[in-house]
C-alpha positions in Angstrom: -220.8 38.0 -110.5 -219.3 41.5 -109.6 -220.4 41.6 -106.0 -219.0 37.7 -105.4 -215.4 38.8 -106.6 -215.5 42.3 -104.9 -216.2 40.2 -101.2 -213.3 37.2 -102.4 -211.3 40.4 -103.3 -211.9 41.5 -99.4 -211.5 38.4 -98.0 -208.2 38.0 -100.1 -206.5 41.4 -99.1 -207.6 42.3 -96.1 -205.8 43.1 -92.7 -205.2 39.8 -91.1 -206.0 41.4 -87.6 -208.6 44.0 -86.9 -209.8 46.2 -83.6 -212.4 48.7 -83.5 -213.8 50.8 -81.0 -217.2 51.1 -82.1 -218.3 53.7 -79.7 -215.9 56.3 -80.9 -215.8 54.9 -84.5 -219.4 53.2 -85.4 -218.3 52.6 -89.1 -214.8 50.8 -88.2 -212.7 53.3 -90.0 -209.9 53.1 -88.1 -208.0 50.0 -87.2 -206.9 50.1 -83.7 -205.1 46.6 -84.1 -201.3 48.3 -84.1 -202.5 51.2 -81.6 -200.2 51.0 -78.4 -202.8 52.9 -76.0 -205.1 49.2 -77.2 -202.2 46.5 -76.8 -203.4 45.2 -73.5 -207.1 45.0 -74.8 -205.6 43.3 -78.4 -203.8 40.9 -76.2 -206.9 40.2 -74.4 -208.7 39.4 -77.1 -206.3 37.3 -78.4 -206.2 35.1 -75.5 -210.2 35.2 -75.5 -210.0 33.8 -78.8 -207.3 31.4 -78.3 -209.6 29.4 -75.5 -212.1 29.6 -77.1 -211.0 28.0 -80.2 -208.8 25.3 -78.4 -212.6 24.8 -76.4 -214.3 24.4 -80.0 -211.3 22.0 -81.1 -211.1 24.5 -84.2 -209.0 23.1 -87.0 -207.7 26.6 -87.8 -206.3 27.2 -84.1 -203.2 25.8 -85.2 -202.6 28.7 -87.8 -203.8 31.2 -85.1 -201.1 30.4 -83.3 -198.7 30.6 -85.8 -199.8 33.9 -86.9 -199.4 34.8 -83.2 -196.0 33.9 -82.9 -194.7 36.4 -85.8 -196.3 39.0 -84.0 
């Protein structure tokens, strides 16, 4: 199935971290993610996300945070 390999394709290659300002960019065009002007927000989010999977007991935060660490 075409469409099935097209979205593991995706999935596969894409950006491992992505930030969008939808208001000034509805289609999310432009990845903000290595924007300096956005750090603090990124590093917000990040943090956000970190609670909230250590809350969930997610079995992926442990690669979050490595992924975190070489940034």
């Amino acid at each position: 199935n075409a469409a099935i390999q097209a979205r593991v394709k995706l999935f596969l290659t894409r950006i491992p971290e992505e930030l969008y300002d939808f208001g000034k960019d509805p289609d999310g065009l432009n990845n903000l993610a290595k924007s300096p002007e956005y750090r603090k927000q990124l590093l917000q989010f990040r943090k956000e996300m970190t609670d909230w999977m250590i809350k969930q007991n997610d079995p992926e935060q442990k690669k979050y945070q490595s992924f975190l660490k070489g940034k």
